[in-house]
C-alpha positions, 0 to 999 in steps of 0.5 A, a space after each residue: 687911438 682916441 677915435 677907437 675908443 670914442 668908438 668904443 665908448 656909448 653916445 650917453 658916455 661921449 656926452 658925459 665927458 663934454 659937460 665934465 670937460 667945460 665946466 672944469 677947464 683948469 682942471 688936468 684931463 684924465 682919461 675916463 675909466 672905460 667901461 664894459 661895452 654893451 651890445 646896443 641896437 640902434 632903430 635901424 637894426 630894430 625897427 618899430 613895427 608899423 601898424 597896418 589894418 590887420 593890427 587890432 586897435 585899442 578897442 578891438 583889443 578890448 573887446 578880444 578876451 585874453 586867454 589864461 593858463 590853469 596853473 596845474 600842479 605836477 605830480 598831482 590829480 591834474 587839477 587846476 590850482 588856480 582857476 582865473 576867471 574868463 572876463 567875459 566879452 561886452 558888446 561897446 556901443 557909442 553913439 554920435 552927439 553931432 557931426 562934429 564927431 564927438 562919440 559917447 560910449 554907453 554902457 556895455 552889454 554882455 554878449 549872451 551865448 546861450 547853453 544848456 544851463 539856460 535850457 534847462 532853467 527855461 523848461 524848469 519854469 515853464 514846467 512849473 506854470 504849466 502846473 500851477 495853470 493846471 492846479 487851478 484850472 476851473 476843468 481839474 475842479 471836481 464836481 458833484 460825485 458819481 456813487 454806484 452800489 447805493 440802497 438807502 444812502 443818497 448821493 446827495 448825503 455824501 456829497 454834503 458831507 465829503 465837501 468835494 465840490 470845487 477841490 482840485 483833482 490833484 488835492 484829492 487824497 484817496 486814503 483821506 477819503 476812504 476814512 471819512 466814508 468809514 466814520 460818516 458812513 459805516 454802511 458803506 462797505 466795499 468802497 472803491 474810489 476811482 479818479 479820473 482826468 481832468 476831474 471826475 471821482 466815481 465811487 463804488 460801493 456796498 450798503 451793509 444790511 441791517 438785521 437788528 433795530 436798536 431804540 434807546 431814548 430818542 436815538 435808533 440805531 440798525 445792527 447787520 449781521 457782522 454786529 456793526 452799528 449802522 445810523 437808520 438812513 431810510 427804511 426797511 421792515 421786517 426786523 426785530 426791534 430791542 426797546 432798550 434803556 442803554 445803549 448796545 454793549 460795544 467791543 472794547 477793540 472796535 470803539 479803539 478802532 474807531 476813536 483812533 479813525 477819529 483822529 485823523 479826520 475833522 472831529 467837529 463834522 464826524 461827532 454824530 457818528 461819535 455820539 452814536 457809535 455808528 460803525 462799532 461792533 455790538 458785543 456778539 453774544 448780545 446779539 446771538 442771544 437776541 436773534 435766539 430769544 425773538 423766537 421763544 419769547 411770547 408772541 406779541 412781544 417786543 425784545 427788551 434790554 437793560 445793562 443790569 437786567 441783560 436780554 428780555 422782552 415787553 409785554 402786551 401790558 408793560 412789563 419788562 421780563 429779563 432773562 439774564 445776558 444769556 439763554 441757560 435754562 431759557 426752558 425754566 426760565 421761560 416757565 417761571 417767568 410766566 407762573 409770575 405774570 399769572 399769579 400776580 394777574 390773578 391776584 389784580 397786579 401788573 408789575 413793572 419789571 420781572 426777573 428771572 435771571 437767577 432760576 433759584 431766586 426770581 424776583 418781581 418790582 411793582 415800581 420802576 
């Protein structure tokens, strides 16, 4: 009976009961209170699996990436709650000290598999040098520019004051451009500009024709057809000239218009057209009247004008004869003005000014 239960009892238990039963020999024996048996395997029934060259050693466990499940919520989108991160995997080196077979262990490299991302960063930089290579490239550079269309202008004149030469073609902006011409060059008109790879600008343009010689001062300006005010570049004959003492009455909305193109290109390189009102409108009624008076007036005179006065002509002697700002009764006036002159030369007197802008009070100055 003793032997069955030794059997039943474990190996730890049966050790137990030795050292309890020699360090107290007086004491009576007691049988000890057996307890549950538990199924044990013994190595026999469990072997340890011998490792064999198809069991990875530590290092190619190491290197072997583990592989982790997204927890995903039931129920839900689908999405991955948690989302741990793939270690990725590193290539280990050792290197041999000697032939004793002592190895070091340098850092470990990355194993680099390239995808698309990759790709795609690649071709955004090599994008961007060929631009920048582009953008500086001395062949993009634009030279001296080619002009069609022009009568008076050089094409010298406009390549000094545009400043094109040695611009990148892919810096020139067309709008900016066409506004400079308007402001520098108002003669200009009809401009079409047409840029070219790797750098040539060619203009097409049409030169406004002057009808009308203004002189104040020191300062002469043309006037076309449309009353635009055009500088005197070159030279032309054949058209009526106005000795003035001021400057051509100028269309309120045209001298907006300019100031506000003034705005937007360099003031400091456009203030002579500023000055002069190149490419302002000459109030048109100012203009008709002139073209009319030139062939009324006496031969040999020159057409004159002054802000108070308005229209006239010059004398072959030096007087300044004023009509007004328009030709009403010009047939009356032309008569009276004429009886002024003969009278006063017959008495021995040359006038300065005579007007006869009021038909019912003609006046005459021997002073200016």
């Amino acid at each position: 009976m003793n032997l069955i239960r030794k059997s039943e009892l474990s190996r730890a238990e049966q050790i137990r009961q030795r050292r309890t039963q020699t360090s107290t020999p007086s004491e009576p024996k007691t049988p000890a209170r057996p307890r549950p048996v538990t199924q044990t395997r013994t190595r026999a029934e469990n072997p340890t699996p011998r490792r064999t060259s198809a069991t990875p050693t530590r290092r190619q466990a190491a290197a072997t990436p583990s592989r982790t499940r997204p927890v995903v919520a039931r129920g839900g989108y689908g999405a991955p709650i948690v989302q741990q991160a793939r270690t990725k995997a590193r290539r280990q080196l050792y290197y041999n000290i000697s032939a004793t077979g002592v190895e070091v262990r340098l850092p470990s490299l990355p194993i680099i598999r390239p995808d698309w991302r990759m790709l795609s960063g690649a071709l955004a930089v090599a994008l961007f040098v060929a631009i920048m290579l582009i953008w500086n490239a001395p062949s993009f550079q634009v030279g001296l520019i080619q002009v069609e269309g022009l009568q008076r202008v050089t094409a010298d004149e406009l390549n000094a004051v545009l400043g094109l030469q040695g611009m990148s073609v892919l810096d020139l902006d067309v709008n900016e451009l066409n506004q400079k011409l308007a402001v520098a060059f108002p003669e200009l008109t009809n401009v079409r500009v047409n840029v070219s790879l790797p750098a040539q600008v060619t203009l097409s343009v049409t030169e406004r024709q002057p009808i009308l010689t203004w002189v104040y001062g020191d300062k002469t300006l043309w006037v076309d057809g449309n009353g635009i005010i055009i500088p005197a570049r070159g030279e032309i004959s054949d058209i009526p000239v106005v000795i003035a003492t001021d400057a051509p009455p100028i269309l309120l909305e045209s001298e907006a218009a300019v100031e506000g193109a003034q705005l937007e290109v360099l003031p400091a390189a456009f203030e002579e057209a500023l000055l002069n009102n190149w490419g302002r409108q000459v109030d048109p009624q100012v203009l008709l009247t002139a073209l009319k008076l030139r062939n009324v007036m006496p031969e040999g005179a020159e057409l004159a004008y002054s802000q108070r006065h308005g229209l006239g002509w010059e004398e072959a002697t030096g007087t300044f004869v004023y009509i007004g700002h328009s030709l009403d009764e010009i047939d009356l006036k032309l008569v009276e003005a004429q009886a002024i002159l003969q009278e006063l030369a017959n008495q021995g007197h040359t006038p300065t000014v005579v007007s006869v802008e009021t038909v019912h009070a003609p006046y005459y100055r021997m002073e200016q």
